[in-house]
Biopython code that builds the backbone (N, CA, C, O; Angstrom):
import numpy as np
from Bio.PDB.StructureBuilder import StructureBuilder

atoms = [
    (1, "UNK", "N", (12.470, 2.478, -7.135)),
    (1, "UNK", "CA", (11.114, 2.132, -6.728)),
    (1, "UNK", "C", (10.961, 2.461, -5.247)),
    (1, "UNK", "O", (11.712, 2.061, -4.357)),
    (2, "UNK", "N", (9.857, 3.264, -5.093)),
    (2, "UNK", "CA", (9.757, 3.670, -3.510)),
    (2, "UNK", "C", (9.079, 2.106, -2.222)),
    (2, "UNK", "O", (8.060, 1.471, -2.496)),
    (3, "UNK", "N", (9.598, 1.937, -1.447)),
    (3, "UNK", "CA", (9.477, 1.334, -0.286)),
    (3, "UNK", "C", (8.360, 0.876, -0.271)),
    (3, "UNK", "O", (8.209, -0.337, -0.129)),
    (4, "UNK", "N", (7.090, 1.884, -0.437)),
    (4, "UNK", "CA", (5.612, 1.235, -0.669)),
    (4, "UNK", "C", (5.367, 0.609, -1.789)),
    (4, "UNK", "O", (4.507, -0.265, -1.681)),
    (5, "UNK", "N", (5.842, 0.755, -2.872)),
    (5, "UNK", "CA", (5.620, -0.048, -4.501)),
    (5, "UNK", "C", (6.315, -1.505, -3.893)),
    (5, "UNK", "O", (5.637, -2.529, -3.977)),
    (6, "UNK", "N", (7.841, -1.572, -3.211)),
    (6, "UNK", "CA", (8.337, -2.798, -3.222)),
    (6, "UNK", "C", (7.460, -3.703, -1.549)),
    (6, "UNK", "O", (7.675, -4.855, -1.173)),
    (7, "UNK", "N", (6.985, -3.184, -1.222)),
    (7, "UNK", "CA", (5.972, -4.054, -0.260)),
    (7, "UNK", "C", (4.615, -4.643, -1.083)),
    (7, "UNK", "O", (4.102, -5.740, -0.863)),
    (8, "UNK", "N", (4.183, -3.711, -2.027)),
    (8, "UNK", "CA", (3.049, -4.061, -2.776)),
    (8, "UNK", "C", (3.691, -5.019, -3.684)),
    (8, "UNK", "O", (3.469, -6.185, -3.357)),
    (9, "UNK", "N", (4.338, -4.888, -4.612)),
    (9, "UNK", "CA", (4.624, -6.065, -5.234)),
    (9, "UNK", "C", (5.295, -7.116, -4.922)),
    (9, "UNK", "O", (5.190, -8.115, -5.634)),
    (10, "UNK", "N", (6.405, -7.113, -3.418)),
    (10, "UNK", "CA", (6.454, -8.030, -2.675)),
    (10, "UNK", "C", (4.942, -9.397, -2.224)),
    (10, "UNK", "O", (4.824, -10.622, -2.240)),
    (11, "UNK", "N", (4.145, -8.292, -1.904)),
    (11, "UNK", "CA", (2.960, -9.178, -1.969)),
    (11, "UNK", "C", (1.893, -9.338, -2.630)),
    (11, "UNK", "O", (0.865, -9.949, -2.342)),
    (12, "UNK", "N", (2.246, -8.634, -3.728)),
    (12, "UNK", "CA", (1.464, -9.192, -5.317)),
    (12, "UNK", "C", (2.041, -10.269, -5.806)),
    (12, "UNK", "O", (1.110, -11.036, -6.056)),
    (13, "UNK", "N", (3.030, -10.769, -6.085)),
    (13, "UNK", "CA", (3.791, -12.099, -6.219)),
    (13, "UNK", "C", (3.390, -13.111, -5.908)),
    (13, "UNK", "O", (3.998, -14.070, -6.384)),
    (14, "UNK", "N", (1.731, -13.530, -4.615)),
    (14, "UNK", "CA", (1.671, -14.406, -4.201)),
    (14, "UNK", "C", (-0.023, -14.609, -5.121)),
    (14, "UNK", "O", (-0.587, -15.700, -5.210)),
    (15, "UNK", "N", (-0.529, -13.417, -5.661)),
    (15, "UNK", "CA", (-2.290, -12.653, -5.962)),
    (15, "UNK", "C", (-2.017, -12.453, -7.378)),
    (15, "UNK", "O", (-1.637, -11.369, -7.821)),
    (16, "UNK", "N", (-2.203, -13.457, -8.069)),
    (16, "UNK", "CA", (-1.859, -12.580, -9.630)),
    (16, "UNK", "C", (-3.398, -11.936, -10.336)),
    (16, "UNK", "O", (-3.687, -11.765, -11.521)),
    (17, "UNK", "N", (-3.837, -11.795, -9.654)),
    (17, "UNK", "CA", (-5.273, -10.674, -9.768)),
    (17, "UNK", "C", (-4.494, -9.542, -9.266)),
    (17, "UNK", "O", (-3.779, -8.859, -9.999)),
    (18, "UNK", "N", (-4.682, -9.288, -7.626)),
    (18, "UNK", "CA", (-3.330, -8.174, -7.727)),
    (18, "UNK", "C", (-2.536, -7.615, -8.542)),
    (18, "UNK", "O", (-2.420, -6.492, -9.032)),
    (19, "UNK", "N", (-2.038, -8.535, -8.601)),
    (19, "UNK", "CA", (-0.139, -8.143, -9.365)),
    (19, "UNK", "C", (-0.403, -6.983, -11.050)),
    (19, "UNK", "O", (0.335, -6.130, -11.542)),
    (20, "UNK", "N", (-1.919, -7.563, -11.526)),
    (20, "UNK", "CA", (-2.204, -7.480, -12.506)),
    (20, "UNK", "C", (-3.141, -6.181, -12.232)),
    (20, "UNK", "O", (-3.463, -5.508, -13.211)),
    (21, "UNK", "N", (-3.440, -5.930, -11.375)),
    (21, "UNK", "CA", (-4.566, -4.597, -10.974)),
    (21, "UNK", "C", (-3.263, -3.470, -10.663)),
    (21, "UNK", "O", (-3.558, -2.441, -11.271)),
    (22, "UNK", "N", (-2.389, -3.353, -10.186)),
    (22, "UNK", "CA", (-1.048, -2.730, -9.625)),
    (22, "UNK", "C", (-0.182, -2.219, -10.547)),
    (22, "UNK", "O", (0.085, -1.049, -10.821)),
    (23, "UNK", "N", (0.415, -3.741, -11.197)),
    (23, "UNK", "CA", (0.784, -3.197, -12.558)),
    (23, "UNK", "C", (-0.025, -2.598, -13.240)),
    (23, "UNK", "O", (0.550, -1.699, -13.853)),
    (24, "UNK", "N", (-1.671, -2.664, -13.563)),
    (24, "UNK", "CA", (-2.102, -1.786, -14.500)),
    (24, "UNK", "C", (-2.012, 0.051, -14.076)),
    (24, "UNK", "O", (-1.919, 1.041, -14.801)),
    (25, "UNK", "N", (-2.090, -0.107, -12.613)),
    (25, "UNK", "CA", (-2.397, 1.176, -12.295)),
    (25, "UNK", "C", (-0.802, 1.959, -11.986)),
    (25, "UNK", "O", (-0.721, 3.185, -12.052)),
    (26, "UNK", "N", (0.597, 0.971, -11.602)),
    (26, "UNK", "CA", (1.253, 1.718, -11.890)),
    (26, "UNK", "C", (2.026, 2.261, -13.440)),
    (26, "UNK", "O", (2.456, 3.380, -13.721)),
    (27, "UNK", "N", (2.004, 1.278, -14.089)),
    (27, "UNK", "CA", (1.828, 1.922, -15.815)),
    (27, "UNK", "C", (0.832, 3.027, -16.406)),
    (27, "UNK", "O", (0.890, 3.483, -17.548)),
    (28, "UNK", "N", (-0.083, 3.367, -15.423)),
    (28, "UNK", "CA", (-0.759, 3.948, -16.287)),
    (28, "UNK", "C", (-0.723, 5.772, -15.669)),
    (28, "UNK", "O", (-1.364, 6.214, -14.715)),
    (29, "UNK", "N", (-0.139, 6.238, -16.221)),
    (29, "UNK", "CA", (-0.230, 8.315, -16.686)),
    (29, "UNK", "C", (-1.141, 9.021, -16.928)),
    (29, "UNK", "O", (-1.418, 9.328, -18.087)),
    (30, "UNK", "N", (-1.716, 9.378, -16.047)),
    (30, "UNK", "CA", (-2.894, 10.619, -16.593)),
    (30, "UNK", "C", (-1.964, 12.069, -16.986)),
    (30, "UNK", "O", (-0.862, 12.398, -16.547)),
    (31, "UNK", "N", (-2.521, 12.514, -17.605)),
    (31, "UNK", "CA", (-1.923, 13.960, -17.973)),
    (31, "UNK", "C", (-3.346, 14.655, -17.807)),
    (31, "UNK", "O", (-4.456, 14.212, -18.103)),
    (32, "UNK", "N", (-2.999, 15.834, -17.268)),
    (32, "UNK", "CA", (-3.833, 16.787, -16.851)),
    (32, "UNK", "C", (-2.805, 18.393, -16.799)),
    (32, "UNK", "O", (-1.741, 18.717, -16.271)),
    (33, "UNK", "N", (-3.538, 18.878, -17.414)),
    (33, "UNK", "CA", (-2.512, 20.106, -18.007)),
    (33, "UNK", "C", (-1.212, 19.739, -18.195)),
    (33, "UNK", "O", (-0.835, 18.970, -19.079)),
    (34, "UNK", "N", (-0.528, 20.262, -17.398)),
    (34, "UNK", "CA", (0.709, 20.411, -17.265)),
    (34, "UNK", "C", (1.696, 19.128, -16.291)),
    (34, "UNK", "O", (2.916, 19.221, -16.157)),
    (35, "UNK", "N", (0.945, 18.110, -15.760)),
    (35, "UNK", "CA", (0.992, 17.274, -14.409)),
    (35, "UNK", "C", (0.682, 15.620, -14.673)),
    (35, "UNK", "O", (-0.464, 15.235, -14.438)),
    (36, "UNK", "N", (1.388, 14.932, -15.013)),
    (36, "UNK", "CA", (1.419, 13.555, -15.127)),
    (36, "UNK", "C", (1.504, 13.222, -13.767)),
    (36, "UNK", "O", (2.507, 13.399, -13.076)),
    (37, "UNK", "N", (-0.018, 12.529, -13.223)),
    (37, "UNK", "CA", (0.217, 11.582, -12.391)),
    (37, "UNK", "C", (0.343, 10.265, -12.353)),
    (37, "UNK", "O", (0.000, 9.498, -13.253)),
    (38, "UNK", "N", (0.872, 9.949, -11.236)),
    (38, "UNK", "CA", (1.372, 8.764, -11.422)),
    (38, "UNK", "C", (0.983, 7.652, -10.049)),
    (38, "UNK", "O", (0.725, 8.100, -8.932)),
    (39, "UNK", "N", (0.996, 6.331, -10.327)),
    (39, "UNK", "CA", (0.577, 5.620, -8.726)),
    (39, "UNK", "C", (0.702, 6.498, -7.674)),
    (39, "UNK", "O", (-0.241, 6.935, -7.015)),
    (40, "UNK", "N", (2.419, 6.881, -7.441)),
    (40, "UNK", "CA", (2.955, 7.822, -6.540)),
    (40, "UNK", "C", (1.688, 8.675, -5.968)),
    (40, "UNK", "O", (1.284, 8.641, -4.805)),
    (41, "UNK", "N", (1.211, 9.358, -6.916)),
    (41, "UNK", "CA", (0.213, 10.793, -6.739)),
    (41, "UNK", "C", (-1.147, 9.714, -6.310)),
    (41, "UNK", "O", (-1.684, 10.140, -5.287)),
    (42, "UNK", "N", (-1.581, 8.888, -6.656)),
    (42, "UNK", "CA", (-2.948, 8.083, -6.392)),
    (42, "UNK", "C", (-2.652, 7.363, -5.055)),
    (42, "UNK", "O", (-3.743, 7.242, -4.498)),
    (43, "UNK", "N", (-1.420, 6.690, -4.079)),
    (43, "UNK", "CA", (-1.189, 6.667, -2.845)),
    (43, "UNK", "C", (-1.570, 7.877, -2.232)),
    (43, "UNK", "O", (-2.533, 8.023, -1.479)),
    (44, "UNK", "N", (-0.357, 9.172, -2.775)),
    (44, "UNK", "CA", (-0.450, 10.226, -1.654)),
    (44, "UNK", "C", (-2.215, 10.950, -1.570)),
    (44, "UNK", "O", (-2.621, 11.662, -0.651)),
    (45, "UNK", "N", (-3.143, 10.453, -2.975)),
    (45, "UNK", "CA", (-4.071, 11.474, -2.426)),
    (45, "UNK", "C", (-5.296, 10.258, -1.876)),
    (45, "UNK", "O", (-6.429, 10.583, -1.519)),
    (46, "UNK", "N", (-4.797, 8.866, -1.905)),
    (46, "UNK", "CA", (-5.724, 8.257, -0.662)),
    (46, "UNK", "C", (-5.422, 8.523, 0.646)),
    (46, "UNK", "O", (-6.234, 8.451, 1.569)),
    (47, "UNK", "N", (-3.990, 8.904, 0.766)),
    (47, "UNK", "CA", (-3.927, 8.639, 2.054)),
    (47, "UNK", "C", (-3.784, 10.133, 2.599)),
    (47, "UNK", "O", (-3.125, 10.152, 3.639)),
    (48, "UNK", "N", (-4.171, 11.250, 2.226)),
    (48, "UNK", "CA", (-4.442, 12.582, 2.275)),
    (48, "UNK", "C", (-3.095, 13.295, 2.547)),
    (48, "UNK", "O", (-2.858, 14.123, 3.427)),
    (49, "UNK", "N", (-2.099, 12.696, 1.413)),
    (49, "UNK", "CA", (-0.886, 13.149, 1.546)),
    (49, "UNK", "C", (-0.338, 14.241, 0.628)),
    (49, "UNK", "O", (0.581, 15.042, 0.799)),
    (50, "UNK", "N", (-1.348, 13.998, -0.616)),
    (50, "UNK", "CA", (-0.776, 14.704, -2.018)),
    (50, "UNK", "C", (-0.760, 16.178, -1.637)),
    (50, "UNK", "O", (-1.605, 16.735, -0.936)),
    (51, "UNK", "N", (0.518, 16.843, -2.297)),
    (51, "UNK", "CA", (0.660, 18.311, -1.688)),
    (51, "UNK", "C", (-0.990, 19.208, -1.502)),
    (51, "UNK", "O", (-2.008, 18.736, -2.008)),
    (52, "UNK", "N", (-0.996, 20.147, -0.936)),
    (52, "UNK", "CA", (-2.471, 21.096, -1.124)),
    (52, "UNK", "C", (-2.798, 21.186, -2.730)),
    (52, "UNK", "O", (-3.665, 20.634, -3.407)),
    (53, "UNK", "N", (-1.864, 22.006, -3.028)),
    (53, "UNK", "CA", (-1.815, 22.925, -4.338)),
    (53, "UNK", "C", (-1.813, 21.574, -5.443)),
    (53, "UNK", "O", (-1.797, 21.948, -6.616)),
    (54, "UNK", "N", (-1.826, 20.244, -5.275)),
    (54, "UNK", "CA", (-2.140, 19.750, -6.304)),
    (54, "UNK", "C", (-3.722, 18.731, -6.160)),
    (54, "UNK", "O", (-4.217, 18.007, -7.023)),
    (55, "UNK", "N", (-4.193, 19.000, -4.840)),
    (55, "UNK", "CA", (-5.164, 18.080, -4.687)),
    (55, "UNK", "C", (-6.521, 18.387, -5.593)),
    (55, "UNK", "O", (-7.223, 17.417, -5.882)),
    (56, "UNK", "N", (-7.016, 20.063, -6.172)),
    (56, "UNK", "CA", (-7.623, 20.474, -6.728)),
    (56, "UNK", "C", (-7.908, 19.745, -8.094)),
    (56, "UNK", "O", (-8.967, 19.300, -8.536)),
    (57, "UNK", "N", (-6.780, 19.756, -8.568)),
    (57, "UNK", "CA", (-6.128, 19.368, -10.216)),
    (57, "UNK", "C", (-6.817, 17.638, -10.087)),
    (57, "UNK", "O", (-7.713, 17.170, -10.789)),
    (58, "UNK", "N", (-6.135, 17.008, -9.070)),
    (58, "UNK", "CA", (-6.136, 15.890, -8.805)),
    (58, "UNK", "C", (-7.770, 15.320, -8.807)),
    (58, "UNK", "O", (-8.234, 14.219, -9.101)),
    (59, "UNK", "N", (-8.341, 16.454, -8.390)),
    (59, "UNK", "CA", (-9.769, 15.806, -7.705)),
    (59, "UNK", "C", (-10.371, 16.369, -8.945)),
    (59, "UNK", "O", (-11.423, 15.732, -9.002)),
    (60, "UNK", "N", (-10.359, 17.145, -9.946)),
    (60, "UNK", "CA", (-10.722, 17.541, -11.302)),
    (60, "UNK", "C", (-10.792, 16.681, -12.348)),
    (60, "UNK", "O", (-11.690, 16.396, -13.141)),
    (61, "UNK", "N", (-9.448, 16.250, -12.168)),
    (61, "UNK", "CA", (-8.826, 15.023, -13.471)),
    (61, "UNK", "C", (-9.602, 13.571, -13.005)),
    (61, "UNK", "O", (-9.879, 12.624, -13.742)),
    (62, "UNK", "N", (-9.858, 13.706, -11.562)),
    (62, "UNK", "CA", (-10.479, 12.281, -11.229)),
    (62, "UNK", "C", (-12.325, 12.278, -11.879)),
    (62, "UNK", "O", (-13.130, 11.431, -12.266)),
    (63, "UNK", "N", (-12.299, 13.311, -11.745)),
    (63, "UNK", "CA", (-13.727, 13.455, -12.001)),
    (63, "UNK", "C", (-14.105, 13.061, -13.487)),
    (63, "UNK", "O", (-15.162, 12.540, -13.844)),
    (64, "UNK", "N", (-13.094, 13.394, -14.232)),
    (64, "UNK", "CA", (-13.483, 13.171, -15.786)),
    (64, "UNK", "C", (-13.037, 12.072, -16.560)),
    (64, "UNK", "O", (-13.668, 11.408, -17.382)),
    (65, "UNK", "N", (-11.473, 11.941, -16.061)),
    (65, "UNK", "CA", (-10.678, 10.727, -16.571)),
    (65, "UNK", "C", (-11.014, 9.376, -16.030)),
    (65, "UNK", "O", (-10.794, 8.927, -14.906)),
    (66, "UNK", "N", (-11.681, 8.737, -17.215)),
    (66, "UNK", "CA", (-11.848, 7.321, -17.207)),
    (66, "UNK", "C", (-10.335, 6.308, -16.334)),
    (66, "UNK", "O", (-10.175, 5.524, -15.398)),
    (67, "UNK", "N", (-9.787, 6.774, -17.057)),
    (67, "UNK", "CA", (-8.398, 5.492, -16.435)),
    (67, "UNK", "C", (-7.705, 6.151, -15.218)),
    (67, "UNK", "O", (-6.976, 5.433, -14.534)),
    (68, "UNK", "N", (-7.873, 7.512, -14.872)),
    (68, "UNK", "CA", (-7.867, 7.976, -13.313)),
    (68, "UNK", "C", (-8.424, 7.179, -12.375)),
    (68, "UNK", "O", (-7.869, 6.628, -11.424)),
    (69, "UNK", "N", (-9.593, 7.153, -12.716)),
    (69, "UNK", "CA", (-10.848, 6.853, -11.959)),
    (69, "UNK", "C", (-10.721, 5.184, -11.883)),
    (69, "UNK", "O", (-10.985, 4.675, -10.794)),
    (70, "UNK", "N", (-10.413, 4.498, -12.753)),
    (70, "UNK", "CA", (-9.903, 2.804, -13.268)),
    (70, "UNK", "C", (-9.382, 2.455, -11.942)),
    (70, "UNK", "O", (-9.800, 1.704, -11.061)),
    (71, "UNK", "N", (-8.012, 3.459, -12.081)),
    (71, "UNK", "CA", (-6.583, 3.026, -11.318)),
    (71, "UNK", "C", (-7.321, 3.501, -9.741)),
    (71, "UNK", "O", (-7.552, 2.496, -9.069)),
    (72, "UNK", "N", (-7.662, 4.609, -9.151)),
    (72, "UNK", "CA", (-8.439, 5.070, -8.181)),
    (72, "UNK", "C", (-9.385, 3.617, -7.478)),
    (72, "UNK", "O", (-9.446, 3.072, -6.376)),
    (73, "UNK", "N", (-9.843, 3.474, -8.446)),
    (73, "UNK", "CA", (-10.527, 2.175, -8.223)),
    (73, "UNK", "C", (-10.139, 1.212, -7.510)),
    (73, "UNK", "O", (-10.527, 0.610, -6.509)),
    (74, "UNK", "N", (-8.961, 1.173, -8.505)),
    (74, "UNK", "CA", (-8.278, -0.355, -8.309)),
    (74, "UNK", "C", (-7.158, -0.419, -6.829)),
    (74, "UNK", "O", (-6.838, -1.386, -6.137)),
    (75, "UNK", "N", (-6.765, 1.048, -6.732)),
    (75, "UNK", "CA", (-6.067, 1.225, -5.710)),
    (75, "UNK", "C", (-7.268, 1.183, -4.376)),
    (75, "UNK", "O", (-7.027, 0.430, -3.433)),
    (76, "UNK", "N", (-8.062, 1.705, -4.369)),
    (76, "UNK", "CA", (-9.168, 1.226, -2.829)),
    (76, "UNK", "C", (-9.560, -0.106, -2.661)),
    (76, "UNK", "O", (-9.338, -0.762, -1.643)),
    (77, "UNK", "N", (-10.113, -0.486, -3.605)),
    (77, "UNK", "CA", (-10.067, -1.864, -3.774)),
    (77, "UNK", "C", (-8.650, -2.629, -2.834)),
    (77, "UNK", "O", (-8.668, -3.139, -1.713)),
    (78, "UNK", "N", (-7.530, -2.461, -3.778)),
    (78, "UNK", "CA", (-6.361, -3.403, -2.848)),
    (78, "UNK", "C", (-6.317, -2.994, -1.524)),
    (78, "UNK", "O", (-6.038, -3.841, -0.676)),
    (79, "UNK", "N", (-6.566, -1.729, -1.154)),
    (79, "UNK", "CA", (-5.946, -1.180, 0.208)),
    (79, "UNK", "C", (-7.626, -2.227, 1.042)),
    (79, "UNK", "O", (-7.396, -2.857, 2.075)),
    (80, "UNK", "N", (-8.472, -2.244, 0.706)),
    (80, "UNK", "CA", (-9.232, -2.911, 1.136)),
    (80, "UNK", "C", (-9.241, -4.276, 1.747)),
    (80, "UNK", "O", (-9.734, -4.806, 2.743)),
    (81, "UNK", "N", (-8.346, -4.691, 0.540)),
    (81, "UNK", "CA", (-8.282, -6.221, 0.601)),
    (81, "UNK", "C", (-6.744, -6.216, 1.549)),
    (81, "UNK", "O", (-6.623, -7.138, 2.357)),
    (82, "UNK", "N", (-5.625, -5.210, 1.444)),
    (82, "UNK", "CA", (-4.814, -5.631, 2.358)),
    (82, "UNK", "C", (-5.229, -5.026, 3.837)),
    (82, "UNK", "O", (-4.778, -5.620, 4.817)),
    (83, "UNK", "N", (-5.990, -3.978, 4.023)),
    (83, "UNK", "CA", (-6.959, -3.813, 5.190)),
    (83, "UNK", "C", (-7.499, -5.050, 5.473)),
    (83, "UNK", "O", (-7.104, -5.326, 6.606)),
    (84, "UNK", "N", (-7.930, -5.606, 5.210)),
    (84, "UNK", "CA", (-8.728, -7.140, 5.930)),
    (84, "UNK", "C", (-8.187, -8.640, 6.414)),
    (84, "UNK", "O", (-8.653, -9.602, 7.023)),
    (85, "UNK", "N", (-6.585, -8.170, 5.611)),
    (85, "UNK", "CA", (-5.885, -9.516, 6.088)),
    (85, "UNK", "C", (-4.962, -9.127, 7.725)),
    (85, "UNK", "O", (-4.194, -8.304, 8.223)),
    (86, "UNK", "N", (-5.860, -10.638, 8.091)),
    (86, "UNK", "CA", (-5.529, -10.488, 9.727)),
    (86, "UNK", "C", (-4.272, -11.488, 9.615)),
    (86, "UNK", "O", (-4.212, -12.627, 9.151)),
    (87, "UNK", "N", (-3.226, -10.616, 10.240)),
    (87, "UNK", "CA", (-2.130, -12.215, 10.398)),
    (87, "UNK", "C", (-1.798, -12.037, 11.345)),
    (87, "UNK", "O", (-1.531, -10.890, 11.703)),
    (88, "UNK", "N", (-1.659, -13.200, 12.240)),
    (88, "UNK", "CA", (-0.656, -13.660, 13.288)),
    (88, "UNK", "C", (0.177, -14.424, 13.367)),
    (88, "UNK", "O", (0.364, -15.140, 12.383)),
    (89, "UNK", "N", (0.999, -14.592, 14.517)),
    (89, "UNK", "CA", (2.017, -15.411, 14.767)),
    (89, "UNK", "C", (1.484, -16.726, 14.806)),
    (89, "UNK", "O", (0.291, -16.898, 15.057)),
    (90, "UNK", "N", (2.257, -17.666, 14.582)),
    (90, "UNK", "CA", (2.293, -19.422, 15.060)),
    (90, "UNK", "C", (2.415, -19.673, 15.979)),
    (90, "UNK", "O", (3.013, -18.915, 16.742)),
    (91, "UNK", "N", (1.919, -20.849, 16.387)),
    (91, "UNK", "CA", (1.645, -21.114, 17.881)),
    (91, "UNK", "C", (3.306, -20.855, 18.030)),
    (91, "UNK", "O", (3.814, -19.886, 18.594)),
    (92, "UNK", "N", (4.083, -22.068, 17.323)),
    (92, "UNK", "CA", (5.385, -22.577, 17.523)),
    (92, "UNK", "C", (5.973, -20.794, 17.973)),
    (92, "UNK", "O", (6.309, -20.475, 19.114)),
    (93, "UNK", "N", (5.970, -19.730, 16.618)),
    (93, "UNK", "CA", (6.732, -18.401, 17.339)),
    (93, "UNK", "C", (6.796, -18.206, 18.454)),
    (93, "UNK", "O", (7.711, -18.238, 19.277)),
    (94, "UNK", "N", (5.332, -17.903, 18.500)),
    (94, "UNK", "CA", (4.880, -17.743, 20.353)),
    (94, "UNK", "C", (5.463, -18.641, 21.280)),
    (94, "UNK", "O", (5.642, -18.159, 22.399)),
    (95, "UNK", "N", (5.764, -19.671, 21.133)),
    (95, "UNK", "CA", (6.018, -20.500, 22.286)),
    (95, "UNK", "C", (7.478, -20.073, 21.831)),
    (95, "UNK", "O", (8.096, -19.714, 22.834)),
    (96, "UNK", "N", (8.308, -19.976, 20.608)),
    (96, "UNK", "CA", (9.533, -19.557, 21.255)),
    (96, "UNK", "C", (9.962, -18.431, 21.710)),
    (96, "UNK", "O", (11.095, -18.204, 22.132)),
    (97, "UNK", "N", (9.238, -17.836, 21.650)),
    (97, "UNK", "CA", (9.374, -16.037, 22.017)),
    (97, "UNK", "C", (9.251, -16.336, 23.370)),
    (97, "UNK", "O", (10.221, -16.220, 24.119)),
    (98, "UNK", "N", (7.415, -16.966, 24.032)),
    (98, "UNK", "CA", (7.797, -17.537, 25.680)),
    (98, "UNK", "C", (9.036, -17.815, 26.699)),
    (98, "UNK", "O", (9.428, -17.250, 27.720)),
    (99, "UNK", "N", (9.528, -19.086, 25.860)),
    (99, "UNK", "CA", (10.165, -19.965, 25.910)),
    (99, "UNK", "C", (11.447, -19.000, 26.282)),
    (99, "UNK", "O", (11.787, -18.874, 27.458)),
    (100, "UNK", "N", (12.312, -18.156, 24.948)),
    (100, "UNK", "CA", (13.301, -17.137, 25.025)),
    (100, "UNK", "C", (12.886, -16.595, 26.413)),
    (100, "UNK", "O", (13.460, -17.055, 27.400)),
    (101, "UNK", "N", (12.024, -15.741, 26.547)),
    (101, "UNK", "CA", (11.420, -14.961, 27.579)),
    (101, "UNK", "C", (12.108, -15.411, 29.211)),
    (101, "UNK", "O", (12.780, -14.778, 30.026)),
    (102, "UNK", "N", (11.537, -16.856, 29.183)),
    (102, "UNK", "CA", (11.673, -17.895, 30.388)),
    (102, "UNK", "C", (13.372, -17.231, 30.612)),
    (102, "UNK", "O", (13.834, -16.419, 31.413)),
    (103, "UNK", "N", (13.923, -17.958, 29.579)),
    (103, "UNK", "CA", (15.824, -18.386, 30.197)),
    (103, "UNK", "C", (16.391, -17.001, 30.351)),
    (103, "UNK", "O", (17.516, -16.688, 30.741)),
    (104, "UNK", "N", (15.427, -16.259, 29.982)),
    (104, "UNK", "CA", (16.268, -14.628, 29.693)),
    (104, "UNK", "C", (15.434, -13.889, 30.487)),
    (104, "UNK", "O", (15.486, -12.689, 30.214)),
    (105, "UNK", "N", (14.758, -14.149, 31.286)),
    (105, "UNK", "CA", (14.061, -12.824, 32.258)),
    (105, "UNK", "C", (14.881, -12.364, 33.574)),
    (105, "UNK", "O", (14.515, -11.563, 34.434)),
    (106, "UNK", "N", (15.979, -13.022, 33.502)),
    (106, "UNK", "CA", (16.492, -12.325, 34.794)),
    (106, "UNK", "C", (17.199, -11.005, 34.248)),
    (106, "UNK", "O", (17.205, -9.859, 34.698)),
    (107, "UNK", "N", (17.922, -11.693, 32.872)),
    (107, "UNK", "CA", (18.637, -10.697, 32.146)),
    (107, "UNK", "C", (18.194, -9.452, 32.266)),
    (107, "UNK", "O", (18.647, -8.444, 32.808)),
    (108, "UNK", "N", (16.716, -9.825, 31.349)),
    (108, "UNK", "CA", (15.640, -8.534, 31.338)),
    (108, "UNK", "C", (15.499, -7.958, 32.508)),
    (108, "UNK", "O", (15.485, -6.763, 32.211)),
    (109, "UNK", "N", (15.395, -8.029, 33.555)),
    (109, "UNK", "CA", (14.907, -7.861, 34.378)),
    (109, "UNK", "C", (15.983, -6.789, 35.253)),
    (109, "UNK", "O", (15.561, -5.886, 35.974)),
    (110, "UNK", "N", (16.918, -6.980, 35.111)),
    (110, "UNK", "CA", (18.567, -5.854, 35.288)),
    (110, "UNK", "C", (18.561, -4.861, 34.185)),
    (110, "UNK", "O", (19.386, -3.948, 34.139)),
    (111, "UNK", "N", (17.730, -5.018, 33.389)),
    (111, "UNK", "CA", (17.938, -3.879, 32.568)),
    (111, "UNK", "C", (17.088, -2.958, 32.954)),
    (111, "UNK", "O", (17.068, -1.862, 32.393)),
]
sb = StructureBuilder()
sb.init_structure("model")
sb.init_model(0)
sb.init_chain("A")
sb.init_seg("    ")
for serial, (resi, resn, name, xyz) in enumerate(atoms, 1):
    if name == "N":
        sb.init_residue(resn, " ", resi, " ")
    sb.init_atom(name, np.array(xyz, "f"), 0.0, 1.0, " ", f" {name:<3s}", serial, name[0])
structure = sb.get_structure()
C-alpha cells in the first residue's frame, strides 16, 4: 500500500463516512481499453501527476464512466474536507517547546 493510501486510511479510522467513500473508490476498476485504473491513477490525475500519454484516456473514460466519475467525485470531495482541517498545536506543546527552547538556547546558540 503506497504512503498516501496509509495516511488516508490512517485518518479514515476516525470518519466512517470517509473510510466508506475511500474504500469504495479504492475497490473500484475502471477498464478503459486496454488500462485499469485504479485510486493510484485518480490521485495522480488530481494532482496533475498522471503520466502525459495517459491523461487523454483518463479524461475520456471520465467523461462517460459512471463509477469513474463516482470515485472522481468522491476523491475531491475528501481532498476538500482534508483541505479545510486546520490543526494546531496545544497550548501545553507550545509551552514545552518554549520552555525546551529557554534551558537550551545557549546550546543553540554555539551552533
Amino acid at each position: 500500500m503506497s504512503f498516501c493510501l496509509k495516511i488516508i486510511f490512517s485518518f479514515a479510522s476516525n470518519n466512517k463516512f470517509f473510510l466508506v467513500a475511500v474504500l469504495k473508490a479504492y475497490k473500484t476498476k475502471i477498464r478503459c481499453m486496454n488500462r485499469n485504473f485504479t485510486l493510484n491513477d485518480l490521485f495522480l490525475y488530481y494532482y496533475n501527476e498522471l503520466p502525459q500519454d495517459e491523461v487523454q484516456a483518463f479524461k475520456l473514460q471520465l467523461q462517460f464512466d459512471s463509477n469513474l466519475q463516482d470515485a472522481y467525485q468522491s476523491l475531491q470531495e475528501t481532498a476538500r474536507m482534508l483541505n479545510s482541517i486546520k490543526e494546531k498545536p496545544s497550548d501545553a506543546s507550545i509551552r514545552l517547546i518554549l520552555d525546551y527552547n529557554r534551558k537550551n538556547s545557549s546550546e543553540l546558540e554555539a551552533i
